[in-house]
DOLOVO-942709 format. One line per field, with one value per residue (C-alpha): residue number from 1; x, y, z. Coordinates in pm, whole numbers. Example, Ala and Ser with C-alpha at 12.3 -4.5 7.8 and 13.67 -1.06 7.14 Angstrom:
REM residues 2
resi	1 / 2
c1	1230 / 1367
c2	-450 / -106
c3	780 / 714
END
This chain:
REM residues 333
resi	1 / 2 / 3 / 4 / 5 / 6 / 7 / 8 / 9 / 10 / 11 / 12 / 13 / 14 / 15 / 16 / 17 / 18 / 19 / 20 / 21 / 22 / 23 / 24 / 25 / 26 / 27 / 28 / 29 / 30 / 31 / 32 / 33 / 34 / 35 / 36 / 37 / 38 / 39 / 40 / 41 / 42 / 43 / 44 / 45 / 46 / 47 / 48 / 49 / 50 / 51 / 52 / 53 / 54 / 55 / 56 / 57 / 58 / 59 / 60 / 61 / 62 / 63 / 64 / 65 / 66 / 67 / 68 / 69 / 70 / 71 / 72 / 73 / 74 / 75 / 76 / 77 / 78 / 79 / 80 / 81 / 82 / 83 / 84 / 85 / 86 / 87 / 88 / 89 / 90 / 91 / 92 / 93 / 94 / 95 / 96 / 97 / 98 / 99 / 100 / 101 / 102 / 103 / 104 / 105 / 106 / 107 / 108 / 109 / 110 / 111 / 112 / 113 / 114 / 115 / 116 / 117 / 118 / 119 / 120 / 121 / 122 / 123 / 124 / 125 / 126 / 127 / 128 / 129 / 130 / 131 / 132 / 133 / 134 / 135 / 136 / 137 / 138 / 139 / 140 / 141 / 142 / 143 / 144 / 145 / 146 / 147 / 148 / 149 / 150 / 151 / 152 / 153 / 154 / 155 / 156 / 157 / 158 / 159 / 160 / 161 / 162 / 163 / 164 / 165 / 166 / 167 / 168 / 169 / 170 / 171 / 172 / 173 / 174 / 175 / 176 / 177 / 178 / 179 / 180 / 181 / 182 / 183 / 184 / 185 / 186 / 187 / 188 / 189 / 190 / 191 / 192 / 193 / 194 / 195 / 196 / 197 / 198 / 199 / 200 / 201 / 202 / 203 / 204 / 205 / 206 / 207 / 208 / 209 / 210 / 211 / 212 / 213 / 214 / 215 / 216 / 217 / 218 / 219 / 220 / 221 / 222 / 223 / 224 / 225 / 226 / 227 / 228 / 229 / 230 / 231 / 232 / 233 / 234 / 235 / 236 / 237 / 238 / 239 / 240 / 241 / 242 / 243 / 244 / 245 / 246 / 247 / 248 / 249 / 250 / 251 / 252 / 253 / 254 / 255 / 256 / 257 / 258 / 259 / 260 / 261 / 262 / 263 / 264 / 265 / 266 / 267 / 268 / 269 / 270 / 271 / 272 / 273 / 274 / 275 / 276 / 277 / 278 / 279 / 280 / 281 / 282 / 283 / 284 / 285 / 286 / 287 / 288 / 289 / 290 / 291 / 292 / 293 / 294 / 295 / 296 / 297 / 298 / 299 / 300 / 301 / 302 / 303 / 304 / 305 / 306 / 307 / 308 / 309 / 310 / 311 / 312 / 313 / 314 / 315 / 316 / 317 / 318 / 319 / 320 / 321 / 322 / 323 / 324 / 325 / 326 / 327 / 328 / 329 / 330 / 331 / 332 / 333
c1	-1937 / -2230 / -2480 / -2380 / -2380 / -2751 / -2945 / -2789 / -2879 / -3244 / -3289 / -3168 / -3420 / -3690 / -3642 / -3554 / -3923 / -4043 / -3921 / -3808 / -3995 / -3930 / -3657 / -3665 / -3777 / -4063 / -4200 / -4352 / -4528 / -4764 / -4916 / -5279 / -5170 / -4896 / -4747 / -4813 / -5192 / -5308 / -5261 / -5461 / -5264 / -5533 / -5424 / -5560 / -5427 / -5285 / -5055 / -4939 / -5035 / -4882 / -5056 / -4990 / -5104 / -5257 / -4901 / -4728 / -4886 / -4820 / -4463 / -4394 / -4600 / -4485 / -4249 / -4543 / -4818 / -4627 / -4644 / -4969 / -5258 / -5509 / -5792 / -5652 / -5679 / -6028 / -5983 / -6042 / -5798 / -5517 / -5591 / -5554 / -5218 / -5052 / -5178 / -5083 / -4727 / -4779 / -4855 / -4656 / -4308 / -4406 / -4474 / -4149 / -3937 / -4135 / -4045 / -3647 / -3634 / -3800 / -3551 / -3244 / -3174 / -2852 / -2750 / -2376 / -2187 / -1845 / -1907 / -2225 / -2163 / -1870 / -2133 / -2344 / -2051 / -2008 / -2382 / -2303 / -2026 / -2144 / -1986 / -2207 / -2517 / -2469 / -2370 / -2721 / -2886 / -2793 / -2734 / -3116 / -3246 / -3380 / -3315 / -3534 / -3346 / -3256 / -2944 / -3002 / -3343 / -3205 / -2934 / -3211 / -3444 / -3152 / -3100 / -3424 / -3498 / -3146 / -3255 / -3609 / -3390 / -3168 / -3523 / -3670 / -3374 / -3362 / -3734 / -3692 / -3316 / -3308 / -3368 / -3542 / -3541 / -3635 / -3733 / -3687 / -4055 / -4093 / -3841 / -4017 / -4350 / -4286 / -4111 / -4393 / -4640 / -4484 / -4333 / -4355 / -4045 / -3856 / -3861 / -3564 / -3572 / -3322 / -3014 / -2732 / -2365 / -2345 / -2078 / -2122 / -1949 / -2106 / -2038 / -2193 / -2044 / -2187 / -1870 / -1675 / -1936 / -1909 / -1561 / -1579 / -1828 / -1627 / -1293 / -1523 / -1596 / -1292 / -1227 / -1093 / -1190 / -1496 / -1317 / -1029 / -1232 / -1437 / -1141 / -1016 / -1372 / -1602 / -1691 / -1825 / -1653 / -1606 / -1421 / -1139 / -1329 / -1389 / -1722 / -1819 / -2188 / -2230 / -2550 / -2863 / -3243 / -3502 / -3800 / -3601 / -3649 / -3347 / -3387 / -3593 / -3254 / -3180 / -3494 / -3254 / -2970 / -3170 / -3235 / -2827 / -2671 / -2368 / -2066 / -2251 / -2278 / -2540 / -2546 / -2525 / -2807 / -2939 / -3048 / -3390 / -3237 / -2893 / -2595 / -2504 / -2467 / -2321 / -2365 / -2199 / -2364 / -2118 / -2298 / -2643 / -2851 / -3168 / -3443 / -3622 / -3756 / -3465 / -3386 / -3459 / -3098 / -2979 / -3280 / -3264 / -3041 / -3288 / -3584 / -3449 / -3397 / -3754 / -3893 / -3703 / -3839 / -4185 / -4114 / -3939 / -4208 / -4518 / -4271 / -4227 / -4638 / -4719 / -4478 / -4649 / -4963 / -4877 / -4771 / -5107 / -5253 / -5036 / -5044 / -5310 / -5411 / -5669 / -5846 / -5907 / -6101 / -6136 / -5966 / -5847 / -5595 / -5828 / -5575 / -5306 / -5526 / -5577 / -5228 / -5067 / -5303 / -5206 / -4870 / -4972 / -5151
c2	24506 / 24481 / 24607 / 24233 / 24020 / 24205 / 24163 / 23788 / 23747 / 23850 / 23698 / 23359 / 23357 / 23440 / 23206 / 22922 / 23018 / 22979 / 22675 / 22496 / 22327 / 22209 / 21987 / 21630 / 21459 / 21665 / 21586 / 21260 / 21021 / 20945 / 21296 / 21375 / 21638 / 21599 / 21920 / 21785 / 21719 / 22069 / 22281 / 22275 / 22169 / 22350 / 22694 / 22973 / 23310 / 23373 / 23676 / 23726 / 23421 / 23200 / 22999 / 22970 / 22744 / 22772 / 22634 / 22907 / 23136 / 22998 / 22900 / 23294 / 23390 / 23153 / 23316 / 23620 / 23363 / 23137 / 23473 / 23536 / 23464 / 23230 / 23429 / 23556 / 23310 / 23346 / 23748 / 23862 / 24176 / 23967 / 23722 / 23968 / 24153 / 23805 / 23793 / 24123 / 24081 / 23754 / 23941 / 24236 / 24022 / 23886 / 24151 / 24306 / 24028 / 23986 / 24346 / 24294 / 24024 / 24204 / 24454 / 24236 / 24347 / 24130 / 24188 / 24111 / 24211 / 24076 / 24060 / 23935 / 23686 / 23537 / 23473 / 23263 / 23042 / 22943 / 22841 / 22622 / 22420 / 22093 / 22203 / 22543 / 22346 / 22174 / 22490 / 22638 / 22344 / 22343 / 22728 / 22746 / 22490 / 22338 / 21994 / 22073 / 22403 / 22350 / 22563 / 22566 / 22730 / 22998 / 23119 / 23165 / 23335 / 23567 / 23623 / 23733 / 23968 / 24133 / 24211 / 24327 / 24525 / 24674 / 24750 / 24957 / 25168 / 25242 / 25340 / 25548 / 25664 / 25881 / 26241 / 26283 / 26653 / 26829 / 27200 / 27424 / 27436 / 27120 / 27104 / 27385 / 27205 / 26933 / 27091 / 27354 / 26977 / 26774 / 26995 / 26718 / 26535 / 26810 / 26881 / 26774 / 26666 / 26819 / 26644 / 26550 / 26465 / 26215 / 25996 / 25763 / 25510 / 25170 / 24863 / 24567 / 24645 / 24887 / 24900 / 24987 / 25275 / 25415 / 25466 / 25611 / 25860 / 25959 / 26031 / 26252 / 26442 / 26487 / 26700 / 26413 / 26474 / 26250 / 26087 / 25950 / 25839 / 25628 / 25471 / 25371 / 25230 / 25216 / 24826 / 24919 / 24945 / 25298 / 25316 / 25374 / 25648 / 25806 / 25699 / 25877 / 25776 / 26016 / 26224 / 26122 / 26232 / 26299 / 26137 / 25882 / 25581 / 25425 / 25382 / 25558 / 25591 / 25857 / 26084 / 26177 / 26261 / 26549 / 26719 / 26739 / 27121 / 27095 / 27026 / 26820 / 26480 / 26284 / 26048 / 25689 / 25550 / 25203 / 25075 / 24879 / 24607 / 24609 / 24764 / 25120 / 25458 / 25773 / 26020 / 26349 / 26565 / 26810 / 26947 / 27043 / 27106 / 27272 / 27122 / 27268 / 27281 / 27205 / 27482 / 27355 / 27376 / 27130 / 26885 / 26989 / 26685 / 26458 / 26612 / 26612 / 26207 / 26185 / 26355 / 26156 / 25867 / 25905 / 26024 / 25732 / 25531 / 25724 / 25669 / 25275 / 25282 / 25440 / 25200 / 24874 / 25032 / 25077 / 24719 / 24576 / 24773 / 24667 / 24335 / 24038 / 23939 / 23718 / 23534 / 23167 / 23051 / 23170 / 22979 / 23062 / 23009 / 22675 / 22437 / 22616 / 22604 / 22298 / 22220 / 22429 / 22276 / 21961 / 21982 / 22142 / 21794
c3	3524 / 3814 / 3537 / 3349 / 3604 / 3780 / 3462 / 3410 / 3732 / 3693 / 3324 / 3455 / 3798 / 3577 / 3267 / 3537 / 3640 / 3343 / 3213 / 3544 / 3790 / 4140 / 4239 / 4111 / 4410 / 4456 / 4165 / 4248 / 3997 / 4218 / 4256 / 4200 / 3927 / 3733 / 3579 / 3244 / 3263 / 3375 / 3039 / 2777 / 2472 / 2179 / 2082 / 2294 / 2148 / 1817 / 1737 / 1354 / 1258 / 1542 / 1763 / 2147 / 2384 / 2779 / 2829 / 2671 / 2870 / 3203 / 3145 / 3052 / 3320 / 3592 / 3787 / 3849 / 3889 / 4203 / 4402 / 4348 / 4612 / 4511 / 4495 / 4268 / 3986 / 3885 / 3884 / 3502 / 3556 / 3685 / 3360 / 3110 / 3292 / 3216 / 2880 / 2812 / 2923 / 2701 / 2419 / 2430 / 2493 / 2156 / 1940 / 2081 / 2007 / 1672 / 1611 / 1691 / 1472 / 1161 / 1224 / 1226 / 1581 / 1691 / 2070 / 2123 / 2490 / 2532 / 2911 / 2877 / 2581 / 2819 / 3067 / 2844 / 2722 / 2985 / 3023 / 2708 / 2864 / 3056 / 3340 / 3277 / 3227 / 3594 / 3823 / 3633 / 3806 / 4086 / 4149 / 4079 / 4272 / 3897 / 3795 / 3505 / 3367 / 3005 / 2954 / 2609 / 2663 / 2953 / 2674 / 2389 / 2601 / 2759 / 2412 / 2300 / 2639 / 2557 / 2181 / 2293 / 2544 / 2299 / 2060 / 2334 / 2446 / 2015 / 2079 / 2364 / 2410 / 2098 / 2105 / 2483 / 2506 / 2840 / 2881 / 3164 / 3169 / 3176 / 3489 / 3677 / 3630 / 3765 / 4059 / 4166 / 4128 / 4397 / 4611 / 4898 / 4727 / 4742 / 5122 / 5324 / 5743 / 5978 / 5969 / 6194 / 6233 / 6485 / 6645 / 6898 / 7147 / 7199 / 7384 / 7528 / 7864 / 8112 / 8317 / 8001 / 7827 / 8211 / 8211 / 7878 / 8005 / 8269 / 8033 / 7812 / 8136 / 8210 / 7892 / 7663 / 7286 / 7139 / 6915 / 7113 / 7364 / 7065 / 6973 / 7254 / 7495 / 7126 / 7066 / 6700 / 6395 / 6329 / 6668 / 6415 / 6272 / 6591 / 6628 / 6343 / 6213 / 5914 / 5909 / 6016 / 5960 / 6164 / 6157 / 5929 / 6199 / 6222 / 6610 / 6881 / 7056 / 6815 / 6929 / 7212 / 6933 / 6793 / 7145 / 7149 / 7098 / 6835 / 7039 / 7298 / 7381 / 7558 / 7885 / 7888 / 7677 / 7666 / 7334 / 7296 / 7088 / 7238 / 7431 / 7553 / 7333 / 7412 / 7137 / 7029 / 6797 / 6548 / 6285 / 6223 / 5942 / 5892 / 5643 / 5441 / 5027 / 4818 / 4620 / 4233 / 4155 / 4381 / 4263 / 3891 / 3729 / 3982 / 3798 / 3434 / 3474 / 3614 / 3360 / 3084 / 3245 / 3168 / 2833 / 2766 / 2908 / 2719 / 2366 / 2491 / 2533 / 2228 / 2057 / 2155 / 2070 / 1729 / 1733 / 1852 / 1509 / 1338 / 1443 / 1415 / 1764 / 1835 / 2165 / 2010 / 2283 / 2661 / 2930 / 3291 / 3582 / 3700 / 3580 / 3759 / 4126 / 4129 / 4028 / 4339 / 4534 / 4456 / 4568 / 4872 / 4939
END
């Protein structure tokens, strides 16, 4: 159910992006730019026949091009990225709809009814921060991404073969992922209170077990645990207060530390284990998906490629991100 609600998630921020703007009162009519004067309203690019505008362009691009650095703009590389995302999203969907590709989810398909609904329409609003987010428009274009979804894992899902050759390969190649840190089982007892963490210092030296004495002076959570942490890593930098975890013998426990950030710690070490390179069994399933991964992205490359022969692409004219700088710079005025 996550999986639904993630990618509904992410298709509605980024077609809000594309088609909405700011809130309504920053939008002023008295602004130097207005949002409708900086595009260019002739045809730019056409693809199969179909003419798109500088428009076009930015609105699909718009989420990507408000995080981007200024400088930016007039870069040539950066330019043809966006149009390239432009143009493959196109001949994608183009492709999905030549084959009749029809996307249906229960779970998801609930979501977007109740997108349709007026009551729908408004949360989308105002959930967005978008007085200008056509609900309409977010349910077509979730539409479309989800049958250009469903095209590429028919491209790239069927028949992805690995061999053990493959597998060891790619193991003896990057032997760096495969190295694993010392690790360590560590509990601890915290508090806020130096009095307190004393006491409880004290009671372990007494002979008290760890873990008692956690749940009975320990200030954090897993008090009820018995100040069990689960294992740690070295080198891993969760805290320099840790450096003094991995100088701990198994069974041990350390003196009263104080933490940079905050409180006191004692900590008990009990378990220890000794890094090392994985041995490819353990890593093996890791390595198959990996591997399947690029394959699947190589077979999604080589698709799109033989769309762009296929298809009729064409630059109509030349044009740049100038009309969006001096937009943004507008409302920074």
């Amino acid at each position: 159910m996550f999986r639904y609600f993630l990618v509904l998630f992410i298709l509605v921020s980024l077609f809000t992006s594309l088609y909405g703007c700011e809130k309504s009162n920053d939008l002023a009519v008295d602004e130097k730019i207005s949002i409708q004067d900086m595009y260019v309203d002739s045809p730019v690019l056409r693809i199969s026949g179909k003419e798109y505008t500088e428009k076009d362009i930015y609105d699909f691009n718009k989420l990507t091009i408000n995080e981007m650095d200024e400088t930016s703009y007039s870069n040539a590389e950066v330019l043809k990225f966006l149009v390239d995302k432009f143009v493959e999203y196109n001949l994608l969907l183009n492709e999905a709809n030549r084959l009749e590709i029809v996307f249906f989810d229960t779970k998801l398909d609930r979501s977007l009814n109740s997108l349709r609904t007026a009551k729908g329409a408004y949360d989308l609003k105002i959930g967005t921060d978008s007085y200008y987010t056509d609900n309409i428009d977010v349910i077509k274009d979730i539409n479309n991404m989800s049958k250009i979804e469903t095209l590429i894992n028919k491209i790239t899902e069927d028949n992805v073969t690995v061999t053990e050759n493959e597998i060891l390969a790619y193991y003896n190649s990057n032997k760096d992922q495969f190295i694993s840190p010392n690790k360590v089982r560590v509990s601890h007892i915290y508090s806020d209170d130096l009095v307190k963490i004393e006491k409880a210092y004290v009671e372990l030296g007494r002979g008290f077990a760890f873990s008692e004495v956690a749940e009975r002076f320990s200030d954090s959570p897993d008090a009820v645990d018995g100040g069990d942490i689960g294992f740690i890593e070295q080198d891993s930098n969760v805290s320099d207060i840790f450096d003094a975890v991995f100088k701990l013998k198994v069974g041990k426990y350390s003196k009263v530390l104080k933490s940079e950030t905050s409180g006191y710690h004692i900590f008990y070490v009990s378990e220890f284990k000794t890094g090392g390179r994985q041995r490819l069994a353990a890593v093996k399933p890791s390595i198959i998906e990996v591997i399947k991964q690029i394959k699947k992205q190589d077979r999604l490359e080589v698709y799109i490629d033989e769309l762009y022969e296929k298809a009729d692409v064409e630059v109509i004219t030349n044009f740049n991100l100038d009309n969006y700088s001096k937009y943004i710079k507008s409302r920074k005025n």
